[in-house]
C-alpha positions in Angstrom: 42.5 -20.0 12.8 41.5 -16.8 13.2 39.4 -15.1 15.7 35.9 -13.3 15.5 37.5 -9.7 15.8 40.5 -10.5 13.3 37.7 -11.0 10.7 35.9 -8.0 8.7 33.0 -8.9 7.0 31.6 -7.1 4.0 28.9 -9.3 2.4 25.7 -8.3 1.0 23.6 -10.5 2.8 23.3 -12.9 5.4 25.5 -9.7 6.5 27.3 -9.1 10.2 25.6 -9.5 13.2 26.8 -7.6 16.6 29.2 -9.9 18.3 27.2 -9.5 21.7 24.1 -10.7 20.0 25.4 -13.9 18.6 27.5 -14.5 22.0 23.4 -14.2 23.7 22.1 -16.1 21.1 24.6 -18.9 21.3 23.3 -19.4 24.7 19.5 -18.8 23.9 20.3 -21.3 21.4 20.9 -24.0 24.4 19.2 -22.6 26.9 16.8 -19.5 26.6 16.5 -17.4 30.8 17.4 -20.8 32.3 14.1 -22.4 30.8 16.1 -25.8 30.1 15.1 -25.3 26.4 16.2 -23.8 23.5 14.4 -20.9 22.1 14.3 -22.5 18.9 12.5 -25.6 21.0 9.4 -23.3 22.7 5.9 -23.4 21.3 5.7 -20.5 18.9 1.8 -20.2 20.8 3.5 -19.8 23.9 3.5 -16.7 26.6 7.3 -16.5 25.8 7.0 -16.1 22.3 3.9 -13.8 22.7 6.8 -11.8 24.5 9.3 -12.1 22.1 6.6 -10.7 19.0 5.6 -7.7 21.3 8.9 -6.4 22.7 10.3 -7.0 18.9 7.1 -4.9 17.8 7.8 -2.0 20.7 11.5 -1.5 19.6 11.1 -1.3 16.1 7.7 0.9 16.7 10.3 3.1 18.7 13.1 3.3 16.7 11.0 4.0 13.3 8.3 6.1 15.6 6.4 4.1 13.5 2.3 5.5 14.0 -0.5 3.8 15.6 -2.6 3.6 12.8 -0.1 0.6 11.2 0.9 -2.8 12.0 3.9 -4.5 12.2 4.1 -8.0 10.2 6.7 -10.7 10.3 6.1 -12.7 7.6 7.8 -16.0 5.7 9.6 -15.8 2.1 12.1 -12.5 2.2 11.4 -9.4 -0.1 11.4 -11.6 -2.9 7.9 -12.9 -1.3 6.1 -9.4 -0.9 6.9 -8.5 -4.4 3.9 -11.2 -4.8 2.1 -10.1 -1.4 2.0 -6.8 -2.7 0.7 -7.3 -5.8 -2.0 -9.7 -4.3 -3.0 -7.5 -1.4 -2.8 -4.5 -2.9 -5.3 -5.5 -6.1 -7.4 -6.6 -4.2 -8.0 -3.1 -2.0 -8.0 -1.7 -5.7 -10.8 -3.8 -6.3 -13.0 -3.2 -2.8 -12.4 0.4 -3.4 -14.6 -0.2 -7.0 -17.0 -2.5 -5.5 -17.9 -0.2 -2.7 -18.2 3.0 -5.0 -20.2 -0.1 -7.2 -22.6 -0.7 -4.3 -23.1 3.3 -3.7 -24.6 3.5 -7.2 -26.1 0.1 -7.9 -27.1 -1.1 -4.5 -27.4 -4.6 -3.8 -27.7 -5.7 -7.4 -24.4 -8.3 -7.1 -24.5 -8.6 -10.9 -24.4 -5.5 -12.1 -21.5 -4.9 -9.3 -19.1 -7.7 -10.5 -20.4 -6.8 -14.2 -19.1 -3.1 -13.7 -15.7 -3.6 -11.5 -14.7 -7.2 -13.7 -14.8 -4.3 -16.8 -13.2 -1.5 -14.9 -10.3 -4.0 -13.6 -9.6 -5.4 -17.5 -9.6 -1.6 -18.8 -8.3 0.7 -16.1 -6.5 -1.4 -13.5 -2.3 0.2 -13.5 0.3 -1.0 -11.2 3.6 1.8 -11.1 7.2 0.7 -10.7 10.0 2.2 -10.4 12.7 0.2 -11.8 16.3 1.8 -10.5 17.9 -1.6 -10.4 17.9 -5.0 -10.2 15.3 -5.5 -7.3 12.8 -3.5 -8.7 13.1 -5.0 -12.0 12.4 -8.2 -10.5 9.6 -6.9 -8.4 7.6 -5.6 -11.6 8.9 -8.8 -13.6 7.0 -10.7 -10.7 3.7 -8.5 -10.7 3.3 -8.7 -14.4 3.8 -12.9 -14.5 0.9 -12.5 -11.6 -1.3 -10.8 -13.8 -0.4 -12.4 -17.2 -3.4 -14.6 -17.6 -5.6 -11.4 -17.4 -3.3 -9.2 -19.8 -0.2 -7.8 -20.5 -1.1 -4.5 -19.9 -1.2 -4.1 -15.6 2.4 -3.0 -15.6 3.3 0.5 -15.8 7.5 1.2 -15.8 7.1 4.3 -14.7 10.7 5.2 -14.8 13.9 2.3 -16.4 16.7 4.0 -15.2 18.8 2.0 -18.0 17.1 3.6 -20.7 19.1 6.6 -19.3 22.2 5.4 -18.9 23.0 3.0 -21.6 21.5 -0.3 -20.4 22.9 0.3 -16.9 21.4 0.8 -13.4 23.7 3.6 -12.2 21.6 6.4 -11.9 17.7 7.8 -10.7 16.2 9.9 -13.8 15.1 13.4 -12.7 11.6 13.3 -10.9 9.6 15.4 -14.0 10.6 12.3 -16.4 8.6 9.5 -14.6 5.8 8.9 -16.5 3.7 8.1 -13.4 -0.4 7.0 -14.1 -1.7 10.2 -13.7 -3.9 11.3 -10.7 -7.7 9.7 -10.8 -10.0 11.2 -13.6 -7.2 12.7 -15.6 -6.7 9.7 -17.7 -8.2 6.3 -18.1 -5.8 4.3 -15.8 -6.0 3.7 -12.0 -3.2 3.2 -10.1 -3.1 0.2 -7.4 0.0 1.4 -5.9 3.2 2.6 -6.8 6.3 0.5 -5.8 10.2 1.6 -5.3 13.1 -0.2 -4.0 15.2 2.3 -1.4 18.3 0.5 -1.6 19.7 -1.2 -4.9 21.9 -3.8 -3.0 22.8 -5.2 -6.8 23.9 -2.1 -8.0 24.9 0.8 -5.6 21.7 2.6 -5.8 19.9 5.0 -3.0 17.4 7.1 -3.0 18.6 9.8 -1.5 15.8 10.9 0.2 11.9 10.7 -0.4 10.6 11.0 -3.7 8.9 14.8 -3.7 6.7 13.8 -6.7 5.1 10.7 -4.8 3.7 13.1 -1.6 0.4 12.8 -1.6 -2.6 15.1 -0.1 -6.1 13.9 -1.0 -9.7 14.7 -0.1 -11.0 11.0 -1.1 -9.2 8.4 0.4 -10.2 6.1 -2.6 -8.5 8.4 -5.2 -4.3 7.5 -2.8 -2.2 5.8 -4.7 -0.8 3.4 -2.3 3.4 3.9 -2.0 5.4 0.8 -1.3 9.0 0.7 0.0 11.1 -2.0 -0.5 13.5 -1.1 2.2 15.4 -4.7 2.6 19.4 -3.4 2.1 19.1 0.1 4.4 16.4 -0.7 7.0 17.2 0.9 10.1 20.1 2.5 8.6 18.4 6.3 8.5 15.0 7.9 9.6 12.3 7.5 7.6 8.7 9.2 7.7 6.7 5.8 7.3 3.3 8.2 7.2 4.2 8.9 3.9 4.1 5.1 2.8 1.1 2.9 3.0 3.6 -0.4 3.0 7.4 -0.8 4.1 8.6 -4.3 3.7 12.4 -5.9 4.2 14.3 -9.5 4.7 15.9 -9.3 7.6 19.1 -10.5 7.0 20.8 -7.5 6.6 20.4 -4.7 9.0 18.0 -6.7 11.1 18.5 -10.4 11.6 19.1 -13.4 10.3 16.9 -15.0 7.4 13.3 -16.7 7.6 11.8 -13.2 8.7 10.5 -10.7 6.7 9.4 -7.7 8.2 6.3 -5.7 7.1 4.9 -2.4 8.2 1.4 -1.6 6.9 -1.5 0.7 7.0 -3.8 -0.9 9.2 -7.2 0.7 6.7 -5.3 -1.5 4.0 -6.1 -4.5 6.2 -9.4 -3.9 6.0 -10.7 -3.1 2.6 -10.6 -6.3 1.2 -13.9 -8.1 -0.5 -14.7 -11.4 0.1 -12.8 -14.2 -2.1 -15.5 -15.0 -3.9 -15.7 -11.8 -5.7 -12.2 -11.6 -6.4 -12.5 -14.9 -8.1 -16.0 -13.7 -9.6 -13.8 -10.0 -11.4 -10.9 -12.6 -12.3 -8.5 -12.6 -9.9 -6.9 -14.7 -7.2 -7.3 -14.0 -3.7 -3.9 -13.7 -1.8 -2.6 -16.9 -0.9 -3.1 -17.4 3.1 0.5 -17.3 3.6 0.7 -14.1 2.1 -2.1 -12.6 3.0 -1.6 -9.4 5.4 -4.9 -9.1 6.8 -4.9 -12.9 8.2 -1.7 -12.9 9.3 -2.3 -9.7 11.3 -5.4 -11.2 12.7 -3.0 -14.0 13.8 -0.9 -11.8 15.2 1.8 -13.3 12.9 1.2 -16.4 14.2 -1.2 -17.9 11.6 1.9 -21.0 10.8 4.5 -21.7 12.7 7.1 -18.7 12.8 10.6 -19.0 13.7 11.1 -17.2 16.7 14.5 -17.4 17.2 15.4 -15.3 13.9 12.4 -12.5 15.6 14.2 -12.3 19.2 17.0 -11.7 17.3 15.5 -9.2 15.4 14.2 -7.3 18.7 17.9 -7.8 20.2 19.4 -6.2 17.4 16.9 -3.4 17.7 17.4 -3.0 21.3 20.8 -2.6 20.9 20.6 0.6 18.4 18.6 1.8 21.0 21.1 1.3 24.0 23.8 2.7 21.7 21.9 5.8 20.2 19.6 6.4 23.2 17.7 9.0 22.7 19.2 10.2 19.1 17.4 6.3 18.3 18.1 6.6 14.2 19.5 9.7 14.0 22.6 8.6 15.7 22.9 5.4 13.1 22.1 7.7 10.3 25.0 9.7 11.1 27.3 6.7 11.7 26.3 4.9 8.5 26.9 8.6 6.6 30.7 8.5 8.4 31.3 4.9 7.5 30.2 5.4 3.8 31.8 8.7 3.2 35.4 7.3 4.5 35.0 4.4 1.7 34.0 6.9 -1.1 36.8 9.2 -0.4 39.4 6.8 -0.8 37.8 5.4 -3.8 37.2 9.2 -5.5 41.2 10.1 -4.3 42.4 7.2 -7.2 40.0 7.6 -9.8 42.8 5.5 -12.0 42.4 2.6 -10.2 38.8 2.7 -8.5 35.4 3.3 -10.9 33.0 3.6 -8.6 29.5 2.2 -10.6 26.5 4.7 -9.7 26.4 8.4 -10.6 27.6 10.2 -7.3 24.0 11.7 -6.5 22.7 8.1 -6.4 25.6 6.5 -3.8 24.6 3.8 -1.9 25.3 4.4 1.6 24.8 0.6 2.5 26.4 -0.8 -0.7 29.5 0.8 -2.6 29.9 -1.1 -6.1 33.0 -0.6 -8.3 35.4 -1.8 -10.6 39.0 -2.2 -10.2 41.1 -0.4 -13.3 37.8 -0.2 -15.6 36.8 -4.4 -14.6 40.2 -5.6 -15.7 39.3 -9.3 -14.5 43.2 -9.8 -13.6 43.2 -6.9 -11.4 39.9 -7.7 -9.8 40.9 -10.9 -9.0 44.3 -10.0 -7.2 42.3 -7.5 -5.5 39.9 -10.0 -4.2 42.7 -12.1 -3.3 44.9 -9.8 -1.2 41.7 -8.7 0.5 41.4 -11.9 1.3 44.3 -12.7 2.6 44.1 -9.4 5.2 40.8 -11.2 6.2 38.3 -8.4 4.5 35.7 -10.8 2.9 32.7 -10.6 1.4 34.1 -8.2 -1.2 32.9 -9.7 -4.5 30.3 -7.9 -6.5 27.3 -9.5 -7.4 27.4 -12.8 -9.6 25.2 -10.8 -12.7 27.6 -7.7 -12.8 31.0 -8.4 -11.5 33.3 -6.3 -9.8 33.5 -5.2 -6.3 30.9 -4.5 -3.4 31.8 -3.3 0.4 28.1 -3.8 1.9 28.5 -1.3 4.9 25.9 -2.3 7.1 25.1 -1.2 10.3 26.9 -4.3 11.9 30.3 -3.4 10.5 32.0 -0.7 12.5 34.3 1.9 12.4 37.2 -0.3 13.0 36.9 -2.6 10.1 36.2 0.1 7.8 39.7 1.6 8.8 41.2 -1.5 7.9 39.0 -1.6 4.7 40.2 2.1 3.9 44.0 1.4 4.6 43.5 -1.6 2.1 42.5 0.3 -0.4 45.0 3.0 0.0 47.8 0.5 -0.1 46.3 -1.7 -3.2 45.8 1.7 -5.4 49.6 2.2 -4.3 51.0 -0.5 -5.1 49.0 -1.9 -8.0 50.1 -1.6 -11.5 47.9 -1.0 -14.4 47.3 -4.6 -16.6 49.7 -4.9 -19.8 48.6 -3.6 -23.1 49.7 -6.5 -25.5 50.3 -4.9 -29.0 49.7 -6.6 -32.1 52.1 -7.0 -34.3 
């Protein structure tokens, strides 16, 4: 049976942990600081837990110098659950924003108010996606089901990188292309918020850096287009300048944790421009569902149900040990680690361009996840290089179920050492493969 270090593990998620957290969580599992229980056992109302949520808090807050004008969220339901959260929270700022510019011009007269913003919502409401792969597809798939029963019309696909590229996700259009609801007052829309996924984990696709066109520098705060960042494959993997995003949200379970937390960093004015239920339902929409919603469970202090506090210690310990290891660099020094590792992979891959395809056009690389297809997705070939991989003990390699081929998830857990094995594999495959027989007809 092989042992822990013999193993290299390249799945996209539940990915690697560090070996020195699992070892400490093994025994918080039993016994958390000699307390005679486990940490999974202790009230989640307790002074310990209180502990765990605030030092978890401090080190991401560190390592993202994450503002103090935002809050930190953990959260139930993954990044499949804030495509919902967002859309619920984030309508219903759109519509406190109307009813207080309402109120301004109508005063107190409540009929009149819901009157004007239930006919403003049905005509001019606009919700922006980006859709670069398959995440963000779902997420706008998800908003527009939310709104269906109001119209068909909410959704804007601001940019469907397939339409680009032949009906596949292997590329970011140019910037002047995405047709973006356009500022306030230039056109009859209003935009709730606009939404992009960072990391394609699906498909091999990364931003490569902040989109320029999404910058934003406003004299009324009522005219911001919220920006939301789904950041769940290549969190704490680079820097990134959170003031230039109202929300950040991610699963944990792949640079982070372990599953059952979701992480949300948000704009603490978003958590307080919300109208009562009652005029939401009153305009014709739902109030966010408690669970989801971010102003209670802030007030909570993310403690509004019962969280599980085991996966948010290991969150924090995970955190503290980028720290520890970067020091004062903090991301920098993980940026530039991540780079290394995912530049190795990529130029073995580009150096046998006969046997390795790699999916994404190269200005769009995944640093995270590498997708490709062995001798153009010959299934054959594929599957023997699954199997030898195997066999070496590099797992995790298969690509996604709904496209096929190949995927080395490079997270941050997986370290130099197993992506030297990883590369030498792949050196010695693209040797010693042979391309699949043609059969001839006769």
């Amino acid at each position: 049976m092989p042992d822990r270090s013999s193993v290299a593990y390249f799945g996209a998620g539940p990915a690697p942990l560090p070996t020195p957290v699992l070892e400490k969580g093994a025994e918080a599992f039993v016994n958390y600081e000699n307390t005679g229980l486990s940490l999974v056992e202790i009230s989640h109302r307790s002074q310990t837990a209180n502990q765990i949520l605030a030092d978890t808090k401090a080190a991401l807050t560190t390592l993202l110098d994450i503002p103090h004008n935002y809050e930190i969220l953990f959260m139930h339901g993954g990044g499949s659950g804030e495509f919902g959260a967002v859309v619920f929270n984030l309508v219903s700022v759109w519509v406190e924003r109307r009813r207080r510019e309402a109120q301004k011009d109508l005063g107190d007269n409540e009929e009149k108010i819901i009157e004007r913003v239930r006919r403003e919502l049905r005509d001019t409401l606009s919700m922006d996606y980006l859709v670069t792969g398959s995440w963000s597809l779902k997420a706008s798939q998800e908003a527009a089901n939310l709104l269906e029963p109001l119209g068909k019309h909410f959704v804007n696909v601001a940019v469907d990188s397939r339409q680009s590229s032949s009906g596949k996700f292997d590329n970011i259009p140019p910037e002047d292309t995405w047709k973006l609801t356009p500022p306030r007052g230039k056109c009859g829309k209003v935009s709730a918020f606009v939404y992009y996924c960072d990391n394609e984990t699906v498909d091999g696709v990364e931003f490569p850096q902040f989109p320029k066109c999404l910058n934003q520098s406003l004299e009324d705060p009522n005219d911001e287009v919220p920006v939301v960042a789904d950041m769940s494959s290549n969190f704490l993997s680079r820097r990134v300048d959170v003031s230039k995003h109202a929300v950040i949200f991610g699963g944990a379970q792949k640079n982070i944790g372990i599953t059952d937390v979701t992480l949300v960093i948000v704009r603490k004015d978003l958590l307080s421009t919300h109208p009562p239920s009652s005029f939401l339902h009153a305009v014709g929409v739902w109030s966010p569902p408690t669970i989801l919603s971010w102003p209670v469970v802030a007030k909570n202090n993310s403690l509004y149900n019962t969280m599980p506090i085991f996966s948010i210690w290991i969150a924090g310990e995970v955190m503290r040990g980028l720290l520890d290891t970067h020091k004062s660099r903090q991301l920098a020094g993980q940026e530039e680690l991540a780079n290394t590792k995912a530049e190795q992979i990529y130029e073995v891959l580009d150096r046998h361009p006969d046997v390795y395809q790699i999916v994404p056009d190269r200005s769009v690389r995944s640093r995270m996840n590498i997708c490709f297809r062995v001798r153009g997705g010959d299934a054959a070939q594929e599957k023997a290089f699954l199997e030898y991989a195997e066999a070496q003990l590099l797992q995790g390699l298969k690509g996604h179920r709904s496209v096929g081929g190949i995927r080395i998830s490079n997270y941050n857990a997986v370290d130099l050492s197993k992506i030297k094995k990883l590369t030498a594999y792949l050196e010695d495959f693209a040797s010693n493969s042979k391309p699949p027989e043609i059969e001839h007809g006769v």
